[in-house]
Backbone as CSV, one residue per row, in Angstrom:
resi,resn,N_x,N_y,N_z,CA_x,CA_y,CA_z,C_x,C_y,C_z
1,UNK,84.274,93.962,106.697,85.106,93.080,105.922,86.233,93.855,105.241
2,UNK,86.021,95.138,105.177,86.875,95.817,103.998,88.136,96.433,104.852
3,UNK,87.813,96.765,106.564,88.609,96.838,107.337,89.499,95.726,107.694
4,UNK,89.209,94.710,107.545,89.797,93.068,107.811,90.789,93.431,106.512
5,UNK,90.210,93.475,105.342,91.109,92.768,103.987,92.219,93.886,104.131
6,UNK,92.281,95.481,104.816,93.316,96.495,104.751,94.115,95.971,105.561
7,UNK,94.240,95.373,106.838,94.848,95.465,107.425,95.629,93.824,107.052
8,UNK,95.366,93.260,105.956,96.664,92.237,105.859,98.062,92.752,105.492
9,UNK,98.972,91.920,106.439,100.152,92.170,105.616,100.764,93.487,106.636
10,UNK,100.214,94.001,107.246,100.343,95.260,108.359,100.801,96.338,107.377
11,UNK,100.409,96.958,106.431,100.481,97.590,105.853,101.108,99.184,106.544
12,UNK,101.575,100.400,105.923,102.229,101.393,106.506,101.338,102.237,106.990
13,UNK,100.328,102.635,105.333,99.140,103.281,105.451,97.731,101.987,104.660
14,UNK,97.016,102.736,105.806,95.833,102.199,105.293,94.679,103.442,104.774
15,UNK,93.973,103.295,103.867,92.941,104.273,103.328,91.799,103.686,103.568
16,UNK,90.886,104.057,104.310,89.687,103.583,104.521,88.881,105.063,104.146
17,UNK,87.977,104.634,103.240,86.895,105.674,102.583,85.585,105.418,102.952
18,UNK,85.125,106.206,104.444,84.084,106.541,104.716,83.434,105.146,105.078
19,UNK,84.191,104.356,106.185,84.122,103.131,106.302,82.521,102.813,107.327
20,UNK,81.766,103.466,107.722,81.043,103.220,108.342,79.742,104.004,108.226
21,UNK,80.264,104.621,106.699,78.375,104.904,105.989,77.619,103.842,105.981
22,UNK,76.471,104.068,106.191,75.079,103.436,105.977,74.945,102.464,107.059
23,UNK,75.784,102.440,108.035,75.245,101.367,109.101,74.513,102.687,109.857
24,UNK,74.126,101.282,111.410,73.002,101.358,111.962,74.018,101.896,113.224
25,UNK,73.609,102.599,114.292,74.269,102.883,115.489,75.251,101.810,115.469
26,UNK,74.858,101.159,116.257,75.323,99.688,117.071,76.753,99.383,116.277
27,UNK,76.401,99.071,114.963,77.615,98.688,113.471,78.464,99.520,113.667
28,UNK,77.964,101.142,113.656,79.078,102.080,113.436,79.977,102.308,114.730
29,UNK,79.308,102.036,115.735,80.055,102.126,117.061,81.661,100.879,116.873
30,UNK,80.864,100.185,116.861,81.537,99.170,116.383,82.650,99.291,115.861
31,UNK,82.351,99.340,114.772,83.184,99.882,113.282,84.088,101.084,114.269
32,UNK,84.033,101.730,114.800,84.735,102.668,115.065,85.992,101.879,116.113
33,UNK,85.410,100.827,117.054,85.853,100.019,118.225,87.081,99.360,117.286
34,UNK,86.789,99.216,116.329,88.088,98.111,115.420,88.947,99.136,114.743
35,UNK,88.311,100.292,114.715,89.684,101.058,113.627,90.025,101.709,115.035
36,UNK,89.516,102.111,115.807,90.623,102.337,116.991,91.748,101.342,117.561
37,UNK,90.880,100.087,117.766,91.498,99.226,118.291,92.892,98.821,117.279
38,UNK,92.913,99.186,115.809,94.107,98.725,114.808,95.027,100.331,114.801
39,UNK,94.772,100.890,115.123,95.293,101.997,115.907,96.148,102.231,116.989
40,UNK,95.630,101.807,117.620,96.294,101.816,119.312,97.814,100.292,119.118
41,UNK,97.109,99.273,118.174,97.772,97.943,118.848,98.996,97.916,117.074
42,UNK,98.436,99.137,116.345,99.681,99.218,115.402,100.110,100.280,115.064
43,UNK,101.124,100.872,115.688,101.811,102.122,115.791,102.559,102.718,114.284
44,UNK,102.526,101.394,114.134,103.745,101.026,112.372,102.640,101.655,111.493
45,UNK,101.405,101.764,111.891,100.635,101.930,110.550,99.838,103.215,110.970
46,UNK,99.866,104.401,109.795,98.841,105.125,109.613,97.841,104.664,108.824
47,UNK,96.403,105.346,109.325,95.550,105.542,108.783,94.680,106.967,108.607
48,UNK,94.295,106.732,107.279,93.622,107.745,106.549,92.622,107.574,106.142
49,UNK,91.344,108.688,106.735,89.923,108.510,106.976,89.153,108.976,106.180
50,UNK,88.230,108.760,105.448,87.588,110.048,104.894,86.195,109.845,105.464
51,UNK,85.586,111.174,106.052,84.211,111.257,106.548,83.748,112.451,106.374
52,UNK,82.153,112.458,106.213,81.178,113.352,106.618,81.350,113.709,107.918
53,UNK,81.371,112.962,108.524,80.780,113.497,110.273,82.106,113.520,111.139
54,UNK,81.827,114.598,111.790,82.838,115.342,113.097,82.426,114.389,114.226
55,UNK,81.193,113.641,114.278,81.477,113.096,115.354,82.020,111.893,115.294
56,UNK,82.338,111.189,114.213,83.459,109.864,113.441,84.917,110.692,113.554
57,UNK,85.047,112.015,113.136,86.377,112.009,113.408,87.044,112.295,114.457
58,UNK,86.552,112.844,115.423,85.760,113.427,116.810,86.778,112.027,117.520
59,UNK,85.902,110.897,117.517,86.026,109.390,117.820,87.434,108.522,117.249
60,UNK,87.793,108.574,116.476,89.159,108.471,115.600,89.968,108.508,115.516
61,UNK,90.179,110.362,114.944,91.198,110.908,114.186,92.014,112.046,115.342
62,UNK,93.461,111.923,115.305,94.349,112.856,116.383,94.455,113.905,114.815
63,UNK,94.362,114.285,114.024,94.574,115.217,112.699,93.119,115.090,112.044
64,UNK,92.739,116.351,112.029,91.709,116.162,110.762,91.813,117.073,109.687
65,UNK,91.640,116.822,108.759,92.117,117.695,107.510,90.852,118.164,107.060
66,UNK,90.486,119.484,106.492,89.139,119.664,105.406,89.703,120.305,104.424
67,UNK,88.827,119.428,103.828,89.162,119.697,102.301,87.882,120.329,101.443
68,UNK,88.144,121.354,100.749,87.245,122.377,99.521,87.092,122.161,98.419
69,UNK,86.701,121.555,97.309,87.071,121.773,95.346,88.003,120.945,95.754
70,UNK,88.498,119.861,96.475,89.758,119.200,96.267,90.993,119.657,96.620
71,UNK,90.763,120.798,97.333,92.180,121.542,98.103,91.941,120.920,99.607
72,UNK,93.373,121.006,100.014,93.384,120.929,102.006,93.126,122.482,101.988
73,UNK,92.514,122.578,102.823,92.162,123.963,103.644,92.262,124.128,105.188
74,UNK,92.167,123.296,106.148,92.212,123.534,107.157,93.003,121.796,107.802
75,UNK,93.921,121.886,108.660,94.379,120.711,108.941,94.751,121.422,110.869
76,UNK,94.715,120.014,111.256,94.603,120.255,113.574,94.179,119.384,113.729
77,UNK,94.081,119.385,115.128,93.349,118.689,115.865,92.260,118.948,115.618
78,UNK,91.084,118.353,116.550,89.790,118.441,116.150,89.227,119.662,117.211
79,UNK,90.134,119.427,118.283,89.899,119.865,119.388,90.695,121.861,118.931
80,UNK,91.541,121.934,118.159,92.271,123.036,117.727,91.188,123.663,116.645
81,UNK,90.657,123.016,115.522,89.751,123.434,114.715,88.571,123.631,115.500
82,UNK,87.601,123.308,116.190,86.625,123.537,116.717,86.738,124.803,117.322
83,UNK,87.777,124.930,118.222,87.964,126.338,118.884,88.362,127.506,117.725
84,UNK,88.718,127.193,116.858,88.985,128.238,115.585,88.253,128.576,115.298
85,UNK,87.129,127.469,114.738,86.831,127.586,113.248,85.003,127.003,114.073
86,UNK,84.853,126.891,115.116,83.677,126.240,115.738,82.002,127.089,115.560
87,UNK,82.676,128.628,115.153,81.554,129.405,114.660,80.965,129.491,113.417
88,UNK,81.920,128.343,112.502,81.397,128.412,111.108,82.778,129.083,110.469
89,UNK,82.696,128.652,109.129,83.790,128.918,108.034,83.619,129.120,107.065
90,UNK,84.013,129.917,106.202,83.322,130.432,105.317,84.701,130.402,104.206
91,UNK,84.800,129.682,102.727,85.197,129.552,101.714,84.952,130.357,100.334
92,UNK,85.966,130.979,100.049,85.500,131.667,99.144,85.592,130.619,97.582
């Protein structure tokens, strides 16, 4: 529902925060099928993700950003960070 109420109005950016915690497989697949699908069919609009899991942004996101204490620290592809950074990272 909370993906429905962002996207009135076709907005520029949309912020969706961790839109597909606590579902069940099936939901989150799902859930993923509609923010792609408002993706692909609206070019006019970014969106901005926030997640736990690499394999949500993996599914998603062409940029993924990580963030430390509230700093950006690492920003790429997913496919660019993995090959970097795929052995582990270490923050001081």
């Amino acid at each position: 529902m909370s993906v429905a109420i962002a996207m009135i109005g076709n907005p520029k950016i949309i912020f969706l925060d961790e839109p597909s915690t606590g579902m069940d497989p099936v939901s989150r697949r799902f859930m993923w099928d509609v923010i792609a699908g408002i993706s692909t069919r609206s070019k006019a609009s970014t969106i901005v993700l926030t997640t736990h899991s690499m394999e949500e942004s993996e599914a998603l996101c062409s940029r993924v950003g990580i963030m430390v204490g509230g700093r950006l620290r690492c920003l790429g592809s997913v496919q660019h960070l993995k090959s970097r950074f795929g052995d582990g990272l270490v923050f001081d």
